[in-house]
C-alpha positions in Angstrom: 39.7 264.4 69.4 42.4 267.2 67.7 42.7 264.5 65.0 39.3 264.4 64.0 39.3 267.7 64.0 41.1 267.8 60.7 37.7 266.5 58.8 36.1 269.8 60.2 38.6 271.9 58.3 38.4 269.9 55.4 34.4 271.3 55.3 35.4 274.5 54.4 37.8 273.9 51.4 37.9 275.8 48.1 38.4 273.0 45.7 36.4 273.0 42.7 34.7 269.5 42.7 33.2 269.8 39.5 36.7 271.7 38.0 38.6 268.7 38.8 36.2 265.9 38.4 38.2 264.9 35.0 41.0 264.1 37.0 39.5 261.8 39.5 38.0 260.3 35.9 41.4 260.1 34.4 43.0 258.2 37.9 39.8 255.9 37.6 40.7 254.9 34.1 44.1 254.3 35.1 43.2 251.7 37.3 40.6 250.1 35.2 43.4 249.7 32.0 46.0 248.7 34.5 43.3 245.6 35.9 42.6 245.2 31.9 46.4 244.5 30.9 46.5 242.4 34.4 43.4 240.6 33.0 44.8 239.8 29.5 48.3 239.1 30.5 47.3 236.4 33.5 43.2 235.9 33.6 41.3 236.6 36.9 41.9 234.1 40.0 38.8 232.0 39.9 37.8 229.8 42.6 36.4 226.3 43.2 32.5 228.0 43.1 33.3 229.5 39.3 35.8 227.0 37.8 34.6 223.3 39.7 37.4 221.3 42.0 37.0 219.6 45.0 37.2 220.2 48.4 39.2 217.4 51.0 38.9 217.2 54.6 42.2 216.0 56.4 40.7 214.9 59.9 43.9 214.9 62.6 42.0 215.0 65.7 42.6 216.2 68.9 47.1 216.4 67.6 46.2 219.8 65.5 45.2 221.8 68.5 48.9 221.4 69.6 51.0 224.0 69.4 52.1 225.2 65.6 50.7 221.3 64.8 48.6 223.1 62.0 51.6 224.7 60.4 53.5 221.3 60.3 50.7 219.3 58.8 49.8 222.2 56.5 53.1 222.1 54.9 53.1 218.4 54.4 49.9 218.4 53.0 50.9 221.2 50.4 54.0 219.0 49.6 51.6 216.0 48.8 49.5 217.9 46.6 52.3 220.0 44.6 53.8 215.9 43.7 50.5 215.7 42.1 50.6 219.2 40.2 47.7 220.7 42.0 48.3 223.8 43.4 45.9 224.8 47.0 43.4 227.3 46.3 42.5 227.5 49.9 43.4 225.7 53.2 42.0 226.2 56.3 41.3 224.4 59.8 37.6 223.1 61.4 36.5 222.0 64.0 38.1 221.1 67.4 38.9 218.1 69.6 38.5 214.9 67.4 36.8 216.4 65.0 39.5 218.6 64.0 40.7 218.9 60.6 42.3 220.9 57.4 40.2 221.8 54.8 41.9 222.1 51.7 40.1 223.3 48.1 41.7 222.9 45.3 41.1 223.0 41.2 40.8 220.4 38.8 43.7 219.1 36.6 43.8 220.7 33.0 42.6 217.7 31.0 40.4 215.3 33.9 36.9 214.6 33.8 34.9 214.6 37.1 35.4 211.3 37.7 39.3 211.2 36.9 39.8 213.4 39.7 37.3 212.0 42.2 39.1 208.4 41.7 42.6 210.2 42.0 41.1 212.1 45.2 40.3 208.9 47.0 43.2 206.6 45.4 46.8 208.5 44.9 46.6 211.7 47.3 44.8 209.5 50.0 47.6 207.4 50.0 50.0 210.2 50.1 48.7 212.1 52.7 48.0 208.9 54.8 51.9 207.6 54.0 53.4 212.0 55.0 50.7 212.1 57.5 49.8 208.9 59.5 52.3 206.1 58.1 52.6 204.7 61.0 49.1 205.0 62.0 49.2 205.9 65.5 46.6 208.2 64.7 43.2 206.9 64.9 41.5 209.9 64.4 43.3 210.2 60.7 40.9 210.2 58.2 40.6 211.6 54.0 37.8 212.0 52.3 36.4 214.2 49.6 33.6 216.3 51.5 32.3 218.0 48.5 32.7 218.1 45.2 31.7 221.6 42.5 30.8 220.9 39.1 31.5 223.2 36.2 28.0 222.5 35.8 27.3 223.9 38.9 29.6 227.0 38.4 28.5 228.3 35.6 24.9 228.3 36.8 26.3 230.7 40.5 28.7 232.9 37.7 24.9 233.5 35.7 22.9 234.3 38.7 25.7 236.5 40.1 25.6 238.6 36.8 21.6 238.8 36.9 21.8 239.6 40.5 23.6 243.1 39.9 21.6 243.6 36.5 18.8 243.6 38.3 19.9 245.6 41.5 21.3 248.1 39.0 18.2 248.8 37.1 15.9 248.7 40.3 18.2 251.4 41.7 18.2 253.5 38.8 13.9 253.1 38.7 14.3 254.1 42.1 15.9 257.3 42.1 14.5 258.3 38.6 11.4 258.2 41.3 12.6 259.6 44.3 14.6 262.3 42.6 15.1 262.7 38.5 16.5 260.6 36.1 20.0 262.4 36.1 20.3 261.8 39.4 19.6 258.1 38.4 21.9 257.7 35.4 24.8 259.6 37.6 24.0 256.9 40.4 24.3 254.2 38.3 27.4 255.4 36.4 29.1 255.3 39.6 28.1 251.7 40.6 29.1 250.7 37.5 32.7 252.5 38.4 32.8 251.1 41.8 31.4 247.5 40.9 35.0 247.6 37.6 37.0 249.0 40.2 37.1 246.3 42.6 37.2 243.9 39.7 40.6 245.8 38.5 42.3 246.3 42.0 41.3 241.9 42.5 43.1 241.5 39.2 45.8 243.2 40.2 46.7 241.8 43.4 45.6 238.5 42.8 42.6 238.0 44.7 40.5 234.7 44.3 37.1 235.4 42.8 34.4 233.1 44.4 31.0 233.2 45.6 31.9 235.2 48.6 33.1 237.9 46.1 29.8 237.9 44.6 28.3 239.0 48.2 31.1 241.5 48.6 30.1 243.3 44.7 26.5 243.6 46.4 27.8 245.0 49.8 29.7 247.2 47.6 27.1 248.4 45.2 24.6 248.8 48.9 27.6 251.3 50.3 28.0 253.3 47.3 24.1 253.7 46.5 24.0 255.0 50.1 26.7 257.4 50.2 25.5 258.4 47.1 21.8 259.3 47.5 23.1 261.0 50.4 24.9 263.6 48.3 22.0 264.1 45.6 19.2 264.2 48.4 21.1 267.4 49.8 21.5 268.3 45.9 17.5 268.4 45.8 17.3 270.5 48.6 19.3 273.2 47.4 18.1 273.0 43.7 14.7 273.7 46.1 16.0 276.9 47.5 15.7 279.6 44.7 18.8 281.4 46.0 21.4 278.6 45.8 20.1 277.2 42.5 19.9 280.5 40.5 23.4 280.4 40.8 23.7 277.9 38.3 24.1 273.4 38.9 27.8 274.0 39.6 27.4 276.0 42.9 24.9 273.8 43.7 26.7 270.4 43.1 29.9 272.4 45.2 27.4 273.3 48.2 25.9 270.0 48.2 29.2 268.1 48.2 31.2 270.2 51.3 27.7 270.2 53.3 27.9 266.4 53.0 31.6 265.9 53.3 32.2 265.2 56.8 29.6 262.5 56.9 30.6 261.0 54.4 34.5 260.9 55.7 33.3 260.0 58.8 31.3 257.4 57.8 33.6 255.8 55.4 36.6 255.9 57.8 35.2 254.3 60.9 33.8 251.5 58.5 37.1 250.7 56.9 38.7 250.8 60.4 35.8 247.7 61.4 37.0 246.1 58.6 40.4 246.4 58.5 40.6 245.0 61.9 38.7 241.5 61.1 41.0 242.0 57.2 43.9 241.6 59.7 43.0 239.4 62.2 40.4 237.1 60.6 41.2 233.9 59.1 41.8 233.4 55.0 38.4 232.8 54.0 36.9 236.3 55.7 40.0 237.8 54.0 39.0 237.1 51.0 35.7 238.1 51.3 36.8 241.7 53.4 39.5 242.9 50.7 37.2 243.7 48.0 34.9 245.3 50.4 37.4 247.1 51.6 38.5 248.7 47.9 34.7 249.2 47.5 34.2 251.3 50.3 37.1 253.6 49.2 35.9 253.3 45.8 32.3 254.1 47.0 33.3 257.2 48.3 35.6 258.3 46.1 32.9 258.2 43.1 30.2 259.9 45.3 32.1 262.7 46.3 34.3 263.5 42.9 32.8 261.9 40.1 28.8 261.4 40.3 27.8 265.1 41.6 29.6 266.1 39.0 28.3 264.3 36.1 25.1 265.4 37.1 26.1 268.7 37.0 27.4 268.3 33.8 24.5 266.3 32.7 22.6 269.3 34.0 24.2 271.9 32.2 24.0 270.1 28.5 20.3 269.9 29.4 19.7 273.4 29.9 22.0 274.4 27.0 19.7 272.6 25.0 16.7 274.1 26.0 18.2 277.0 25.8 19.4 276.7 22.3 15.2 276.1 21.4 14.4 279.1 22.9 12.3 277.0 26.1 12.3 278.1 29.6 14.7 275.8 32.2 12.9 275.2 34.8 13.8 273.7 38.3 10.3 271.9 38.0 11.5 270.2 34.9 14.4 268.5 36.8 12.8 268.1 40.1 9.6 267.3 40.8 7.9 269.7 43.5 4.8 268.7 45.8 2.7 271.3 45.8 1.2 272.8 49.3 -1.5 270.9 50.6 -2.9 274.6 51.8 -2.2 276.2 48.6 -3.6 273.3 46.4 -5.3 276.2 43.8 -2.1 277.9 43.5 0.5 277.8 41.2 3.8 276.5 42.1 6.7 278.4 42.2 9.2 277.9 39.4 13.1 278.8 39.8 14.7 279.3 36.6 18.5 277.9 36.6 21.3 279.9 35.6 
């Protein structure tokens, strides 16, 4: 429990969030221009769902339960498809008992039409794999076939919707706390999804990490978490801009107040999450790797941008607004920038205005 501990102490820190909020900016850029030249200098790691290829089934039977069977026949199998120049997006086993087989995805050959590769599928590499896997074919359970097959067709249709998907999330979040709060409170939000969402695209350029539809449900878990942590921060912002006391002192005290009061949630929060998903990141099998890892740079991402970077744009946002105002000689007002309900038992008075510093 002494361990935890240290996120108490952490509450009651002196650093000047909104001070030092260019810096966090300036490490955010670095990342996003190292992804960029990672980007330019290699391209991203598509998969089968955004480029088309094909996906084999290699049915062994009850043989690949045994022992490190799956390691043999997975090597063999790569060795079959590298004589061909095809390089293994993704292999994996299914099943059990009979039934049991390696999956294997792969991408087209630069140059082949659908059908080229579907005859070469079914012709050449079953041959191969039957001759390295099953030559003497004491195997009856051996089997190859193509079990599905991904157009480009197909692929750019997913790569459309997945770009309207977080258009569309994006703009109903920003009407959303343009509502529930102000429309700085929105923009800053969706500045920092946008942040979050170019992140995760950067760090997956620079490790390496294949891009396919289950990165597409990791950017909306993403863009979920960050919203979340997010609305947290700005909802305690409200309050305080509420209290005539804490905003008089100006949107920077506020933003600093707001962000310490919500810290250790949000540390908490984030830490015990990442620790869930580390666990199944490390443990899991390929395919839920690939899905956890960008997760996993979103939800440090996430937090990051909702504790150094959006409070303070808003603040800073903020502040250019009341400059403004102030330079046309009209009153700033807390009304202005945050809505206020007024008493339902003082419905004939007049509500109380704070002007910010």
């Amino acid at each position: 429990m002494k361990s935890l501990r240290v996120f108490d102490k952490i509450q009651d820190t002196k650093f000047d969030f909104v001070k030092h909020a260019w810096k966090f900016a300036i490490a955010s850029l670095a990342i996003l221009l190292a992804g960029i030249i990672v980007w330019i200098a290699c391209g991203l790691n598509l998969g089968l769902d955004f480029t088309g290829g094909s996906i084999v089934k290699v049915q062994i039977g009850s043989q690949l339960d045994e022992g490190n069977a799956y390691n043999t026949y997975a090597d063999k199998i790569e060795d079959v498809f590298a004589e061909y120049g095809i390089t293994i997006s993704q292999m994996q086993k299914e099943d059990s008992g009979e039934s049991a087989s390696i999956s294997v995805r792969f991408q087209d050959l630069e140059g082949y039409t659908a059908e080229q590769m579907s005859a070469l599928v079914t012709g050449d590499i079953t041959d191969s794999l039957t001759k390295a896997l099953n030559a003497d074919g004491s195997n009856t359970n051996f089997e190859v076939f193509e079990s599905q097959r991904i157009g480009a067709t197909a692929s750019s249709n997913l790569l459309s919707s997945a770009i309207l998907a977080i258009l569309i999330s994006s703009i109903l979040i920003l009407i959303y706390i343009a509502i529930r709060f102000e429309l700085l409170s929105g923009i800053a939000t969706l500045v920092t999804i946008v942040h979050d969402v170019l992140i995760v695209f950067a760090l997956v350029s620079i490790f390496r990490i294949e891009i396919n539809s289950t990165f597409v449900a990791a950017i909306i878990t993403v863009i979920g978490y960050s919203i979340n942590n997010t609305i947290i921060i700005f909802d305690r912002v409200r309050e305080n801009m509420n209290n005539e006391k804490v905003a008089s002192q100006g949107s920077n005290y506020v933003v600093q107040i707001s962000v310490k009061q919500t810290l250790i949630r949000s540390l908490y929060t984030t830490f015990t999450t990442l620790l869930a998903i580390a666990m199944l990141a490390i443990i899991g099998v390929s395919s839920i790797q690939i899905f956890l890892l960008p997760i996993i740079f979103g939800l440090i991402a996430g937090a990051y941008s909702s504790i150094f970077l959006a409070p303070a744009l808003w603040a800073i946002m903020i502040k250019n607004y009341t400059d403004r105002m102030k330079a046309k000689g009209k009153p700033v007002r807390l009304s202005i920038l945050n809505k206020k309900k007024k008493d339902k038992k003082d419905d004939n008075k007049d509500v109380v205005e704070t002007t910010i510093a």
